[in-house]
C-alpha positions as CSV (number, residue, x, y, z in Angstrom):
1,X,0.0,0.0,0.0
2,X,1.4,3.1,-1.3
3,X,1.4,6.2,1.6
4,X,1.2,9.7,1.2
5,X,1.7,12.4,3.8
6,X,-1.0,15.3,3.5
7,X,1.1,18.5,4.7
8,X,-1.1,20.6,7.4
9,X,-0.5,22.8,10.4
10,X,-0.5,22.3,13.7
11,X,-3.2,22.9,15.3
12,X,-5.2,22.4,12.2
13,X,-6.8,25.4,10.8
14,X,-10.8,26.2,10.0
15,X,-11.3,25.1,6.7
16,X,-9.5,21.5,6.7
17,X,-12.5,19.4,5.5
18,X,-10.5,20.2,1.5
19,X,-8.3,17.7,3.3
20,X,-10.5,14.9,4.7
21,X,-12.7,14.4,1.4
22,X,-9.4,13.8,-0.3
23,X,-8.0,11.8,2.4
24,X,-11.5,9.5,1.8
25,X,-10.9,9.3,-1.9
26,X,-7.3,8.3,-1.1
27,X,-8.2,5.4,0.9
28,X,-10.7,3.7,-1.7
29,X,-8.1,3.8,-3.7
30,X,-6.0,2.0,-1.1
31,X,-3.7,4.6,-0.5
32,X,-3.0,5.2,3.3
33,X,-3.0,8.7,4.2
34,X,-1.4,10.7,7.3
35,X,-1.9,14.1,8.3
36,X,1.6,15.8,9.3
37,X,2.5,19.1,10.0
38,X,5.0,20.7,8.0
39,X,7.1,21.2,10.7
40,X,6.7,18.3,12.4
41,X,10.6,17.8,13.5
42,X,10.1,13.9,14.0
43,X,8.7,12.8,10.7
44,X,11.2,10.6,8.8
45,X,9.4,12.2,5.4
46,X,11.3,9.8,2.8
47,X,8.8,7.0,4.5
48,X,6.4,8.4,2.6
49,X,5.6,7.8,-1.5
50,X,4.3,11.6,-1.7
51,X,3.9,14.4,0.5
52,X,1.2,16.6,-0.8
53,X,1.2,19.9,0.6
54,X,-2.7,20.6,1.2
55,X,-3.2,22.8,4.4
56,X,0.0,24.6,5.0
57,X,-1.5,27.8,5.4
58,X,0.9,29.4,8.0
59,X,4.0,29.2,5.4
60,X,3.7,32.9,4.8
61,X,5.3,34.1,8.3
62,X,7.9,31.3,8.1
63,X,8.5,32.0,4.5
64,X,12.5,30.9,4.3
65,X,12.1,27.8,6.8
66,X,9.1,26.7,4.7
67,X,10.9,26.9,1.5
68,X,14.0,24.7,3.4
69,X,11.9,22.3,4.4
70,X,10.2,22.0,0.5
71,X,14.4,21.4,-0.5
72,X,14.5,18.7,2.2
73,X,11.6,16.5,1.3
74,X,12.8,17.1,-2.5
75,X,11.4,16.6,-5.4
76,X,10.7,13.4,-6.2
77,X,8.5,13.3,-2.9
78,X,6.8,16.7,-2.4
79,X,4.1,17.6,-4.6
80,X,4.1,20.6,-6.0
81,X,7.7,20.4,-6.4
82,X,10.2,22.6,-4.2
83,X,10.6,24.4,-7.6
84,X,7.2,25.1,-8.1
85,X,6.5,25.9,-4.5
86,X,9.4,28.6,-4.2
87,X,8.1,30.2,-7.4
88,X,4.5,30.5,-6.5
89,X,5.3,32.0,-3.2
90,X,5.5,35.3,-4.1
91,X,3.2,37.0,-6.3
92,X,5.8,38.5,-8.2
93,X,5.5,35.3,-10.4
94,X,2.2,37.7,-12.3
95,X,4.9,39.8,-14.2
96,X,7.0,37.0,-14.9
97,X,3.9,35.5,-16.3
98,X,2.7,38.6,-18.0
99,X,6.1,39.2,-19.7
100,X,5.5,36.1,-21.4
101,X,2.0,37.1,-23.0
102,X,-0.5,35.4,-20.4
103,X,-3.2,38.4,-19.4
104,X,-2.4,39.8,-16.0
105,X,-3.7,43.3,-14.4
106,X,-1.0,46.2,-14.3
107,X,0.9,45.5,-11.5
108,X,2.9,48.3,-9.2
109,X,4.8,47.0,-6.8
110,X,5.7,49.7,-3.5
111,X,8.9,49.0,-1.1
112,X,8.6,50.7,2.1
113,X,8.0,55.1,1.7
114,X,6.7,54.4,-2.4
115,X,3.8,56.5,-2.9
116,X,1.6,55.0,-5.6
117,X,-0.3,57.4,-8.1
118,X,-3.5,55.8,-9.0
119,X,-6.8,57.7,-9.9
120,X,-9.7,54.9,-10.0
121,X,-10.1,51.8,-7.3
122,X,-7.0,49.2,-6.8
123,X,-6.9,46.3,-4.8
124,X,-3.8,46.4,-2.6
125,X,-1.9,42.7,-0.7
126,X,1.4,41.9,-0.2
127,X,3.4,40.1,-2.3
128,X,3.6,36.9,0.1
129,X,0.8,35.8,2.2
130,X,-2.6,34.0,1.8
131,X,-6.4,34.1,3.1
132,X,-6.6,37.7,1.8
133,X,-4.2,39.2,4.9
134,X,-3.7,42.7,4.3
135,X,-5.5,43.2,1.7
136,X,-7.4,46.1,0.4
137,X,-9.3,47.8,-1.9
138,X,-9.4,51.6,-2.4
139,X,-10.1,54.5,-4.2
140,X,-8.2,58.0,-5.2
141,X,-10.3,59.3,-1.7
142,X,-9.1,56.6,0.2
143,X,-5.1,57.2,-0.2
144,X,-4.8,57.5,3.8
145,X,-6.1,54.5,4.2
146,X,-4.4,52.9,1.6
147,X,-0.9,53.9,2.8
148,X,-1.5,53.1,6.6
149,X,-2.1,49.4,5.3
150,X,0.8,49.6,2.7
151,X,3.0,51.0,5.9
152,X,1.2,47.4,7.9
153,X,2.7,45.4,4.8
154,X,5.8,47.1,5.1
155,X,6.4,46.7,9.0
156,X,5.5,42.8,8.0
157,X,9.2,42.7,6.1
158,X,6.8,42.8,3.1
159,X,6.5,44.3,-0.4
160,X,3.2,46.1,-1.2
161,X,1.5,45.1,-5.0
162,X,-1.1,47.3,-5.8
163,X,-3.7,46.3,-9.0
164,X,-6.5,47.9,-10.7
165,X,-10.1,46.8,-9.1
166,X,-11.9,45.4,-11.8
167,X,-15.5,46.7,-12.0
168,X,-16.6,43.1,-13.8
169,X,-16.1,41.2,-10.3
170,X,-19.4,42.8,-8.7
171,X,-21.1,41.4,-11.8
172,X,-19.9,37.7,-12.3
173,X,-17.2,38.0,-9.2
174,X,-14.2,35.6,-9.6
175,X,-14.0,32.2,-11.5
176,X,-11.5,29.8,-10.4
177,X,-10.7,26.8,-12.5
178,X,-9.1,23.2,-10.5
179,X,-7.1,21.7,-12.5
180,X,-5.5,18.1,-11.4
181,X,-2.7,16.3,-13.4
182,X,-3.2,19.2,-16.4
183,X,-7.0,18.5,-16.7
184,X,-10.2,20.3,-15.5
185,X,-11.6,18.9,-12.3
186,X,-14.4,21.3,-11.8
187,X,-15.3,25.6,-11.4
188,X,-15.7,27.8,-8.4
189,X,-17.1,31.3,-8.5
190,X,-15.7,32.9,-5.6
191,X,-18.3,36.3,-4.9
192,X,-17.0,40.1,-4.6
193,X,-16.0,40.7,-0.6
194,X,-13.6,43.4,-0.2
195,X,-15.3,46.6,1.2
196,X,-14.2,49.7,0.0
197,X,-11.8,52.2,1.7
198,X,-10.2,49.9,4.2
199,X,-8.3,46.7,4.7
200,X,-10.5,42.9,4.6
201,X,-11.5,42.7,8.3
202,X,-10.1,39.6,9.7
203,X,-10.4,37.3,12.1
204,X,-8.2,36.0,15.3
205,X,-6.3,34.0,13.0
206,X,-5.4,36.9,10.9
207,X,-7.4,35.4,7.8
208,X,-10.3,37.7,6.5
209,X,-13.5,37.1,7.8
210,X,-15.7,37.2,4.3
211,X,-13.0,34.0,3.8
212,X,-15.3,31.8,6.4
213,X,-18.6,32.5,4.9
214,X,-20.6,29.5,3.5
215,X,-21.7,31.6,1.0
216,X,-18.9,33.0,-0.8
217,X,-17.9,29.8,-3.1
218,X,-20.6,28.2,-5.5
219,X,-20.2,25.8,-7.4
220,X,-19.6,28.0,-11.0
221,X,-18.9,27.6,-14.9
222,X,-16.2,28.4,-17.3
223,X,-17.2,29.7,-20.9
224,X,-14.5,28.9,-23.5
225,X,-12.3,31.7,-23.2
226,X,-11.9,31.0,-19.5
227,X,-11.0,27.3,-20.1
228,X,-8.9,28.3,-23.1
229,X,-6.5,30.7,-20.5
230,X,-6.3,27.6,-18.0
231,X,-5.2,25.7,-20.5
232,X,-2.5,28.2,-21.5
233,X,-1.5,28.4,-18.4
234,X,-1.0,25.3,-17.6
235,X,1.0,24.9,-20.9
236,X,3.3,27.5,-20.1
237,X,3.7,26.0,-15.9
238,X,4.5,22.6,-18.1
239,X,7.2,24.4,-20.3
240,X,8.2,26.7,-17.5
241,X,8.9,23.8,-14.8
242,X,9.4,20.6,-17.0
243,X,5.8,18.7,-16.0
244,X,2.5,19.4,-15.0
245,X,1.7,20.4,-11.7
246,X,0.0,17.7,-9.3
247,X,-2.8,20.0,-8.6
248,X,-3.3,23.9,-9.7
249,X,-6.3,26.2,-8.8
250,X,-6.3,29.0,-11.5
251,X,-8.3,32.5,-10.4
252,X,-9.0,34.7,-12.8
253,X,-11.8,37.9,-13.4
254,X,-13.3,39.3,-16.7
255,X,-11.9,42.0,-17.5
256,X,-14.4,43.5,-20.0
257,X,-14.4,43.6,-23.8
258,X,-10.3,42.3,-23.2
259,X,-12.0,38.7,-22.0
260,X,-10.3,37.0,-18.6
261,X,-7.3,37.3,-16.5
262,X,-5.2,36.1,-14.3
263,X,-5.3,36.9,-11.0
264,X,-3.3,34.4,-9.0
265,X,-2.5,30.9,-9.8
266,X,-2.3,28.8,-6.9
267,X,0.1,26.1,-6.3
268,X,0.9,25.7,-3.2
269,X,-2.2,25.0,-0.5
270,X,-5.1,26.0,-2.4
271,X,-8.5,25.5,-1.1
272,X,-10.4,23.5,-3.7
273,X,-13.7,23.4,-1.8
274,X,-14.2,19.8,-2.8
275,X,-17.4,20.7,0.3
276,X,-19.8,22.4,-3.1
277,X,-19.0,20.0,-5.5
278,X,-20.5,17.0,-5.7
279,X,-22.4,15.0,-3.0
280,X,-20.5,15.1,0.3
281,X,-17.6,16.4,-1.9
282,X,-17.3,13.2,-4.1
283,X,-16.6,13.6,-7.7
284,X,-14.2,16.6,-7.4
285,X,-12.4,14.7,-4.9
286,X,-12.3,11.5,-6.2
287,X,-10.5,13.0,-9.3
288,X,-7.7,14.9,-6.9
289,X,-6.9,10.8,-5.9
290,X,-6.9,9.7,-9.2
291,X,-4.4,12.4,-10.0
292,X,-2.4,11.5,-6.6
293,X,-2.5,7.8,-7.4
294,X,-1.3,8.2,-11.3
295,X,1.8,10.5,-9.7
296,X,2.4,7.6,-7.8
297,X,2.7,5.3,-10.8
């Protein structure tokens, strides 16, 4: 029996049921699975077949030990590869992408004292970090606000990346695509939730609030120039990398007459809300083990 390590934190975080519907569709497929925290010191990781980083989501303050521990596992193991993972991790991977023709919103980035000059709504976040953490959206009336959270970015050890709010998102909000082994699993649409003139309000945990709300993640569907820019996408992360990623979740918003764009591409922990598709998550799940079990071999 083949055994794969599904990569969490410790304690586990709100939102791990993405974790347990795959685990399920694992074992009918008589694959044993173990939840381990990422760093768990005592885990003898080459004992396992994969390690499949799925919950992780407390990387972004431990940034350089995360990535070491990605190199330690290696990459016939860890799934994403450490490659793949150290690229994703910081959004700065958008303008490599964008150099190389894929459609991607004008990015600015701001180091710490940059003023930015924008005169309709942008959506500001750092450049590394997850579950919409300082993030905001603002507009030319709001630039007080906007720099006391880009100054909160700053004081992080972060970079600030500031991107035009796209007006189609309150109309059709955000379509993501999961994609497993280089093929459509199945569409979320993700609903508008970041208020205007101030930062996401979040919770204990530092993770927006609107992020927790059954509501925000329906089931969804992709029209053909959606599916056509996953499939780009995943082409060029095939050519860029030298295979196709284990798992990718591909977020992307209309933007008008110029058709869809990317967003963010996630490759690390993305939440695949296996929870709305399916009965009791099946299909979509089922398809993330058949993906896991064909890595395998």
């Amino acid at each position: 029996m083949s055994r794969v390590a599904f990569v969490t934190t410790d304690p586990r975080q709100q939102g791990w049921e993405d974790d347990r519907f795959a685990a399920e569709a694992l074992t009918k497929e008589e694959v044993e699975v173990e939840f381990v925290a990422w760093d768990e010191g005592s885990i003898a990781w080459e004992s396992f077949d994969r390690v499949v980083v799925r919950s992780a989501w407390d990387y972004t303050g431990r940034l350089e030990e995360f990535l070491e521990w990605t190199e330690r596992v290696g990459p016939e193991r860890l799934r994403n590869r450490p490659a793949v993972i150290e690229w994703n991790s910081d959004k700065r991977y958008l303008a490599e992408m964008s150099g190389s023709g894929l459609p991607v919103p004008p990015t600015m980035l701001l180091g710490p004292g940059a003023v930015p000059e924008f005169e309709d709504e942008v959506v500001v976040k750092p450049v590394v970090g997850g579950g919409a953490r300082l993030v905001g959206r603002f507009g030319p009336d709001d630039r007080d606000s906007l720099l006391e959270l880009t100054e909160r970015i700053w004081d992080a050890g972060g970079t600030a990346m500031v991107q035009p709010y796209l007006d189609e998102v309150e109309v059709s909000g955000e379509t993501a695509i999961c994609m497993f082994g280089g093929e459509v699993s199945h569409v979320l649409q993700k609903a508008a939730f970041l208020p205007l003139g101030e930062q996401a309000p979040t919770g204990a945990d530092g993770i927006a609030e609107a992020m927790y709300d059954p509501e925000l993640v329906v089931p969804g569907e992709a029209d053909r120039q959606q599916l056509d820019l996953a499939g780009r996408t995943i082409a060029w992360l095939t050519a860029r990398f030298g295979d196709i990623p284990l798992f990718a979740r591909i977020d992307m918003i209309s933007d008008g007459p110029a058709g869809p764009c990317l967003v963010e591409v996630e490759l690390i922990e993305p939440h695949f809300y296996f929870e709305v598709d399916g009965e009791a998550g099946g299909s979509a799940a089922d398809l993330f083990a058949a993906a896991v079990v064909a890595d395998l071999g």
